[in-house]
C-alpha positions in Angstrom: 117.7 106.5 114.1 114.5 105.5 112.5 112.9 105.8 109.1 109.7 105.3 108.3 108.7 105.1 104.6 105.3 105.3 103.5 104.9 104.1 99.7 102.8 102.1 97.7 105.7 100.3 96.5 107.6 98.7 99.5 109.7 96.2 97.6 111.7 99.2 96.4 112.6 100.7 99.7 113.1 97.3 101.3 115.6 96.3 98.6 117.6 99.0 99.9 117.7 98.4 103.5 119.1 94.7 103.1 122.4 95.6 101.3 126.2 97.0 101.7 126.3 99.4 104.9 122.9 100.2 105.3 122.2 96.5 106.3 125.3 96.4 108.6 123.6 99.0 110.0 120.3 97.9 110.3 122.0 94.7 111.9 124.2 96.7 114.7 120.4 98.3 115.4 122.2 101.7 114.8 119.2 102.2 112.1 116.1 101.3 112.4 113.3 100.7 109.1 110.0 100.6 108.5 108.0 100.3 105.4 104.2 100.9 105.2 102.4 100.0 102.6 99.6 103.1 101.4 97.7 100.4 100.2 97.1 98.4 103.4 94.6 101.7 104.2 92.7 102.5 101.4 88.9 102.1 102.0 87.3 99.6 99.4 88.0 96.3 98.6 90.2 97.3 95.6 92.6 99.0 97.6 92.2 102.4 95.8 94.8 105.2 96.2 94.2 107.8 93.7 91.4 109.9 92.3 90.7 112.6 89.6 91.7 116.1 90.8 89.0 118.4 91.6 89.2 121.5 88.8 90.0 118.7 86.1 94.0 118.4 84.2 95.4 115.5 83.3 96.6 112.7 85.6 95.7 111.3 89.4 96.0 112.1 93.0 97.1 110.2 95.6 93.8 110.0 98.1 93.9 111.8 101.5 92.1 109.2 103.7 94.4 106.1 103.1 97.9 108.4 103.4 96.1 109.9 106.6 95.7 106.7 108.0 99.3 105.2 107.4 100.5 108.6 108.7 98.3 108.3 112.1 99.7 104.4 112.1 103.3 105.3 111.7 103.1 107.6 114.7 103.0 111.2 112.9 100.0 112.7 114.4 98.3 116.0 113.2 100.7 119.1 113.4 98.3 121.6 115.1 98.1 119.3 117.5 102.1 118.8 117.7 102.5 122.7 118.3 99.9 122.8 121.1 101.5 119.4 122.2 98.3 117.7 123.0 95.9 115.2 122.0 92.4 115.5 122.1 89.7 112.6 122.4 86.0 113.0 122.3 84.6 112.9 125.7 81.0 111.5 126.5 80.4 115.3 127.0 80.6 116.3 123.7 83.9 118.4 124.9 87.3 117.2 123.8 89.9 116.2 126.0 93.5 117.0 125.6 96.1 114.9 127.0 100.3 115.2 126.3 102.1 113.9 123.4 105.3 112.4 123.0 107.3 114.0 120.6 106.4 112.9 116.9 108.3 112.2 114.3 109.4 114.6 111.6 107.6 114.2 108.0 108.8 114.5 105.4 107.2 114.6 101.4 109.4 113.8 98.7 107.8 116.5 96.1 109.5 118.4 92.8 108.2 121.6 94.6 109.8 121.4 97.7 112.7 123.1 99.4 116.4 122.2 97.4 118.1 119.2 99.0 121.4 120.0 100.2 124.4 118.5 103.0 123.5 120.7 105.3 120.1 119.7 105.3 121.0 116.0 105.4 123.4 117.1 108.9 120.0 118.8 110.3 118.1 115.4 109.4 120.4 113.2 111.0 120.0 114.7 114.4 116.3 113.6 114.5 115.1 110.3 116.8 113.1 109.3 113.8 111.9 110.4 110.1 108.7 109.4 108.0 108.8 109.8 104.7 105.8 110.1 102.2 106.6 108.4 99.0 104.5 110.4 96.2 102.9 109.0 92.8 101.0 110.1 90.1 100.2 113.8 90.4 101.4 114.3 94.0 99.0 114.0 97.1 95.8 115.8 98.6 97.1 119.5 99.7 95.3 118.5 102.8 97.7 115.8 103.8 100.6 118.3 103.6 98.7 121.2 105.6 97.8 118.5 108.1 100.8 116.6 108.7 104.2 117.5 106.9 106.9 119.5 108.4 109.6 119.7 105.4 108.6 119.5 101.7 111.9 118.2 100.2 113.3 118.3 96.6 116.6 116.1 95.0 116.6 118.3 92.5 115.0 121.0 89.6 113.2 117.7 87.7 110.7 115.4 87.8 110.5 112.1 89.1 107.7 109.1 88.6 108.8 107.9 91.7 108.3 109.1 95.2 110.6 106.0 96.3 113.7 106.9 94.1 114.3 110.7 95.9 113.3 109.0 99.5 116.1 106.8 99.1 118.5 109.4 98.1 117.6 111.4 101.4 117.7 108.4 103.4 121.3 107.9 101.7 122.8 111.2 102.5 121.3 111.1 106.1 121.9 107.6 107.2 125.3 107.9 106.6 125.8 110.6 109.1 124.5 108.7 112.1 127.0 108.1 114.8 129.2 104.9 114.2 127.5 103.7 110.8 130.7 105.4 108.9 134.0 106.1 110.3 134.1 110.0 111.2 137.6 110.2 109.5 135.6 109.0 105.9 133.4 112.0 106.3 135.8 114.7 107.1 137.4 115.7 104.2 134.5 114.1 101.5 132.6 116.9 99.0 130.8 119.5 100.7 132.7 119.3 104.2 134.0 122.7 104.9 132.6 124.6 101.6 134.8 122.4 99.4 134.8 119.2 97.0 136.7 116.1 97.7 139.7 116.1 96.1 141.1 113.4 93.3 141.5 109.8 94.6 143.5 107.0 93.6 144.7 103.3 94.0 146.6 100.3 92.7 148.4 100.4 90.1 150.8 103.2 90.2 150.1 103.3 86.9 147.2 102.6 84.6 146.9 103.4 80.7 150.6 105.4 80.9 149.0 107.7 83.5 150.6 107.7 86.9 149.5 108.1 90.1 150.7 111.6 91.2 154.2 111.3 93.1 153.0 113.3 96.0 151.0 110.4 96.8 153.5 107.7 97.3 156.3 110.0 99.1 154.9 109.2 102.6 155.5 113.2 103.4 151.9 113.8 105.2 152.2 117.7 104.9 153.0 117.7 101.6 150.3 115.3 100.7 147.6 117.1 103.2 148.8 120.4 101.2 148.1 119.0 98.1 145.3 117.3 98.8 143.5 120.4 100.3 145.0 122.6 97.1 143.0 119.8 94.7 140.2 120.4 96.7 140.0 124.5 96.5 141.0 124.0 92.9 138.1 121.6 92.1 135.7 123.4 93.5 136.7 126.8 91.9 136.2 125.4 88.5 133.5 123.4 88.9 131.1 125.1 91.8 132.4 128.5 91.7 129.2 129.2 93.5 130.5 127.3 96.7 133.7 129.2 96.5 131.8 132.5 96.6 129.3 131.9 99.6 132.2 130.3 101.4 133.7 133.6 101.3 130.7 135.6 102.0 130.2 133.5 105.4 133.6 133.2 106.6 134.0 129.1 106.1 137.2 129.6 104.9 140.8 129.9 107.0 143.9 132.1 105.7 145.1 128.9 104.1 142.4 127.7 102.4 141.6 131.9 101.3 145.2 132.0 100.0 145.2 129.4 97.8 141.7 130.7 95.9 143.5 134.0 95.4 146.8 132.5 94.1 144.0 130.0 91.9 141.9 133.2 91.1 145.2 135.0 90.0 146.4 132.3 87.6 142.7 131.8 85.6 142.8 135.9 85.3 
């Protein structure tokens, strides 16, 4: 898988790429990177990227020319011209020609306004051959760049970032790691969010630490008994602290007859 990152500040993204798994990855070739800098495309010699908004308020814009450029570089291509899957060149005719495209890659721009971030959406992302993502600043970007070429408008979260480059990476984080053979399948089975539920409470050496010890379930060896706690530390985690995943777990059927008993024994005791 690829990811394309399109940002006036490259040093940021790239710092990220060269450490801990992501770089193992990047050295098996399981992940591919590229960084392009906005800035390589602007159109006067001062390598301007931004511009008043038309209508007046406070703050900049990020231009549409230079972005359009980088995007047309990186390999996005217009999305009309995705759907119709064609490309069309001026002919000496004055007609246009239409040729086929290759499949493009899916953009993506990081924006406070955009559609909630979620696992689910990171598991959708990590099917794709490749992603390019458009690192905002300032004020956000021309409208017309995201009519013309973006597919998803993405949020981390209800707040408001200066940097475009800090929620990129936290996409790129949650998708990455779902890739085929960058993390051991068994690491991502029973982790938060897998099956409706939290992860449950981890520990490690020493048995005890500050007068508090390691629960004994843990250290028995008995693998039932410490699967059945484990997935009774998960139900109960999540009921207190995302009842919400509890209840649309339930409402869509994620849940077996063991995992259903146990929030109705948990539900009983709270009441």
């Amino acid at each position: 898988m690829k990811f394309t990152v399109l940002t006036l500040f490259p040093e940021i993204t790239d710092a990220f790429f060269a450490n801990s798994i992501m770089a193992k990855a990047v050295k098996k070739e399981i992940i591919k990177y590229q960084a392009i800098n906005i800035r390589d495309f602007a159109l006067d010699k001062h390598k301007t990227c931004d511009d008043a908004p038309y209508g007046g308020g406070a703050g900049m814009l990020m231009l549409a020319e230079p972005l359009s450029l980088a995007l047309e570089y990186a390999g996005a291509g217009k999305k009309m011209n995705r759907e119709q899957g064609t490309d069309n060149e001026n002919c000496d005719s004055g007609r246009f020609h239409q040729t086929a495209l290759p499949s493009s890659p899916r953009v993506i721009y990081l924006s406070p306004s955009g559609k909630l971030f979620n696992q689910n959406m990171a598991k959708e992302l990590a099917k794709e051959r490749e992603l390019i993502l458009i690192c905002g600043r300032y004020e956000g970007i021309d409208q017309r760049i995201i009519d013309m070429y973006v597919d998803d408008e993405i949020s981390v979260g209800d707040y408001v970032l200066s940097s475009g480059e800090v929620a990129a990476l936290a996409v790129i984080d949650a998708v990455y790691r779902l890739v085929g053979n960058v993390i051991c399948s068994e690491s991502l089975d029973e982790e938060s969010f897998s099956g409706g539920l939290l992860e449950y409470p981890q520990f490690t050496r020493p048995d005890v630490f500050d007068t508090i010890k390691v629960p004994e379930v843990l250290l028995s060896g008995h693998h039932e008994q410490i699967r059945l706690w484990r997935l009774e530390k998960r139900v109960e985690k999540t009921f207190l602290q995302r009842p919400d995943l509890i209840q649309r777990g339930r409402e869509l059927g994620f849940f077996n007859k063991e995992i259903n008993g146990i929030i109705d024994r948990i539900s009983g005791e709270k009441k």
